[in-house]
C-alpha positions in Angstrom: 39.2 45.5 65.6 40.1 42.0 64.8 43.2 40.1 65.4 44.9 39.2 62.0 46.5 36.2 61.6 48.4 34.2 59.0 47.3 30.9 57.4 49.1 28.2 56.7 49.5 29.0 53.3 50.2 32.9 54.3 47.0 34.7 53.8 45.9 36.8 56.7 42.6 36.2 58.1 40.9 39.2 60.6 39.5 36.6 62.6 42.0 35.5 66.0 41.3 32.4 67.7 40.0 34.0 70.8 36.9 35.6 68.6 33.7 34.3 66.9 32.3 35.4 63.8 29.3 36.0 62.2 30.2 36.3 58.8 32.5 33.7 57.1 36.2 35.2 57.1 38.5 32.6 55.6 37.6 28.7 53.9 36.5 25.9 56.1 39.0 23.6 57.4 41.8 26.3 57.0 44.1 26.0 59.6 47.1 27.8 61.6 50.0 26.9 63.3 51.7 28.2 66.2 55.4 27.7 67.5 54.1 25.9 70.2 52.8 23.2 68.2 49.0 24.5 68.7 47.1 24.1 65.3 43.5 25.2 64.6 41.1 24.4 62.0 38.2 27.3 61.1 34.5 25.8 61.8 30.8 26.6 61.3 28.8 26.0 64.4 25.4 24.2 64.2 22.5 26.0 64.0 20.2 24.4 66.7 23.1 25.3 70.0 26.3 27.1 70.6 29.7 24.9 72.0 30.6 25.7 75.4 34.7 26.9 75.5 36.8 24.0 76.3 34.1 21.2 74.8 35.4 18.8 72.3 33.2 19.7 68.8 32.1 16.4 65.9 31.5 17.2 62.6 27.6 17.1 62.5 25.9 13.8 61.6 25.3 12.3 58.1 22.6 14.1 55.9 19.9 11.1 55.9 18.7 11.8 52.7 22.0 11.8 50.9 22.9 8.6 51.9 23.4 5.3 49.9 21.2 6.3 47.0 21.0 4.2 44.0 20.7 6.6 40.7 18.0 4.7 39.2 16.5 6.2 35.9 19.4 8.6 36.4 21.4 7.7 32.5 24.7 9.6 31.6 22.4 11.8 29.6 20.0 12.9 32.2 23.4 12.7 34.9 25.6 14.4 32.6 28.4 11.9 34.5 30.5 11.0 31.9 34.1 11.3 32.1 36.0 14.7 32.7 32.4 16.1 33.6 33.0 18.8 36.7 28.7 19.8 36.6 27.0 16.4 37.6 23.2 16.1 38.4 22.4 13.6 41.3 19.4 11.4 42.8 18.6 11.9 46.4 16.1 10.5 48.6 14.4 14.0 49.3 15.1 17.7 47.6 18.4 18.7 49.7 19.0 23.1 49.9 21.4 24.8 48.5 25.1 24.7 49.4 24.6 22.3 51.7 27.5 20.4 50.7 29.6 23.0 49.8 33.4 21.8 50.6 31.5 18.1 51.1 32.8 15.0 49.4 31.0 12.6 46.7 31.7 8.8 47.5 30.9 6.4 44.5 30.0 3.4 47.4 28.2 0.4 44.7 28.6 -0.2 41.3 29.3 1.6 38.5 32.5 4.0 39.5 32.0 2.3 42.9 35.7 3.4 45.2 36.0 6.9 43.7 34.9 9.8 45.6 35.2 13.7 44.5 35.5 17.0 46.4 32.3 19.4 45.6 32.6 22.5 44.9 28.9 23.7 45.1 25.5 22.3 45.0 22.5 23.5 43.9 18.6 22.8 45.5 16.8 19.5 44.3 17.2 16.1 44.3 13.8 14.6 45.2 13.2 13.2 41.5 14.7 12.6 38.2 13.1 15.4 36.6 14.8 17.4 39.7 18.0 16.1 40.5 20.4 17.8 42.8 23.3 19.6 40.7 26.8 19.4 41.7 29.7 21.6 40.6 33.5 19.3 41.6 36.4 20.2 42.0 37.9 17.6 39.6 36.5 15.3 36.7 34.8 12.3 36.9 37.0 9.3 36.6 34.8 6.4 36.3 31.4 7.4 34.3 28.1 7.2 36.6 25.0 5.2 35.9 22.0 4.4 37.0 23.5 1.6 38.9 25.4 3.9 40.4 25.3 4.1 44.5 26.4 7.4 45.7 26.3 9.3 49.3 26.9 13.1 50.3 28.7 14.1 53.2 29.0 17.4 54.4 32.6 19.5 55.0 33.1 17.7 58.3 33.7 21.8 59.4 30.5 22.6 58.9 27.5 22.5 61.4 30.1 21.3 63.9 28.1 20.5 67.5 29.4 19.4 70.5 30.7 16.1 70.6 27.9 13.6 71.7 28.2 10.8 74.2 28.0 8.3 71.8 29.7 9.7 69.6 28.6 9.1 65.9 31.3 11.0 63.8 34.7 12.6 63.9 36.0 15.0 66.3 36.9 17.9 65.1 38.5 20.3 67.9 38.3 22.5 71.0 37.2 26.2 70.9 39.0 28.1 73.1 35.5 30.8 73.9 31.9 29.9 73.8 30.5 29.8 70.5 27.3 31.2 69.0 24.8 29.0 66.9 25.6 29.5 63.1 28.9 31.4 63.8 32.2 30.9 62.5 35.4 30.2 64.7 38.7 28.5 65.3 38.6 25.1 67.1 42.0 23.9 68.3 43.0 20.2 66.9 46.4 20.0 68.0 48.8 21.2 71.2 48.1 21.7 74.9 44.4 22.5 75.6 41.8 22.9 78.3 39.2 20.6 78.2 36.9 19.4 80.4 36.6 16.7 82.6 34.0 13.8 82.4 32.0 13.2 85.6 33.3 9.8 85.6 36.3 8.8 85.3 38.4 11.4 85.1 41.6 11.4 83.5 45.0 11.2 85.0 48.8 12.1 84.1 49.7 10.1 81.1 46.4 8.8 80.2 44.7 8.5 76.7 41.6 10.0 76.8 38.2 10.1 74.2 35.2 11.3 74.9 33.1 11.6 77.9 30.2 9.3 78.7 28.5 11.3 80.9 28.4 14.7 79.6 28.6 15.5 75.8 32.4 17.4 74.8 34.4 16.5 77.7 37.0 14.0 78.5 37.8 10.8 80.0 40.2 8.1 80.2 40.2 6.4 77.0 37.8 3.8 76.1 40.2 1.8 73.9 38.6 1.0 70.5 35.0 2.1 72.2 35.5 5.4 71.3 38.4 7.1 69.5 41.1 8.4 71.6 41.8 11.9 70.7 44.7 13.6 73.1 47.1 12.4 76.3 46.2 14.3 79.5 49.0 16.4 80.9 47.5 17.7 83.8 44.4 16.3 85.6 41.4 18.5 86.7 41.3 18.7 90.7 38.4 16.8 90.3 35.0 15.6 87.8 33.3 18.7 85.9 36.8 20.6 86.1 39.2 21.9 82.9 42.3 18.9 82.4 45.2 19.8 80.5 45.4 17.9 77.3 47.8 17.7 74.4 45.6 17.2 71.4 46.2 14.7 68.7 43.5 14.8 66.1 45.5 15.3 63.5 
């Protein structure tokens, strides 16, 4: 039977953070708190490889096809953007699937409504062509009316598809999963607290050091790279040597 444990916001989730899942228990991105200061964040792994325990996970890479697009031949008619409209109909660079940017984000990058960005709800297949656009469903109204000046980009919930943090890291950290993780299950990754995490091959962090990414292999740690790569926790204790768990306190958030 699974552990149940309490949100943040008090709803119990029969998921604990020493168990994968399947099946979807609780939103993406909800999180828990612990006395100890631990907090955890529930994720989606990747589909293509599971996360080692104790390996730093990203949020997976931008969708290429849903970025920077320019909604041309895409009118407030066709769009249905007008102001207060939640349902919007979108021009992407290929036909995207469905739900694919489920809990995602809409930024208005260039142009007409250009600095506003919107949390959607749901999407809908399409987006190759005018005559089939991809349909979003926001969370709020839009502001700022869209046009077909209009340049617009899709990101994903940055807790879904998470993969293990590359070694040139491309896109935000998201946390470390206390078991090894199953492609396209769900789990807890921890983004705050004292954590085990392992150590680069080079450079190996000591006491009191920053640390971000390793360079040598992908979801460990290292001592921090300054504005190289994004810093992420302070070791506490050091591994007793390279390709051995540190002790980090995690500060992603």
């Amino acid at each position: 039977m699974s552990n149940i444990i309490l949100g943040s916001d008090g709803i119990a989730i029969r998921q604990g953070i020493y168990e994968e899942s399947k099946n979807k228990m609780t939103d993406l991105g909800r999180f828990i708190d612990f006395q100890d200061g631990r907090r955890f964040r529930y994720c989606k792994c990747n589909s293509s490889a599971g996360i080692t325990q104790g390996h730093i996970a990203a949020a997976a890479a931008l969708h290429g096809d849903a970025d920077t697009v320019t909604q041309t031949g895409m009118t407030v008619t066709i769009s249905g953007g007008h102001i207060g409209a939640k349902v919007i109909k979108v021009l992407l660079d290929a036909s995207v699937a469905a739900h694919l940017f489920d809990g995602g984000l809409l930024t208005i990058e260039d142009s007409t409504g250009a600095g506003y960005c919107y949390r959607i709800k749901k999407n809908k297949a399409g987006g190759a062509s005018v005559a089939a656009p991809c349909e979003l469903t926001l969370y709020d109204p839009i502001v700022v009316a869209l046009a077909a000046a209009t340049v617009l980009s899709l990101t994903k919930n940055k807790y879904q598809d998470v993969v293990v943090a590359p070694v040139d890291e491309k896109s935000t950290l998201v946390g470390v999963p206390l078991i090894a993780i199953t492609e396209e299950y769900y789990f807890w990754a921890q983004t705050r607290g004292l954590a085990a995490v392992m150590g680069d091959t080079a450079q190996n962090p000591a006491a009191g050091d920053l640390v971000s990414i390793g360079t040598t292999t992908p979801g460990s740690c290292r001592t921090g790279e300054g504005t190289v790569y994004q810093p992420y926790g302070v070791c506490i204790q050091p591994a007793s040597g390279a390709s051995k768990y540190c002790t980090i306190d995690l500060l992603l958030e």
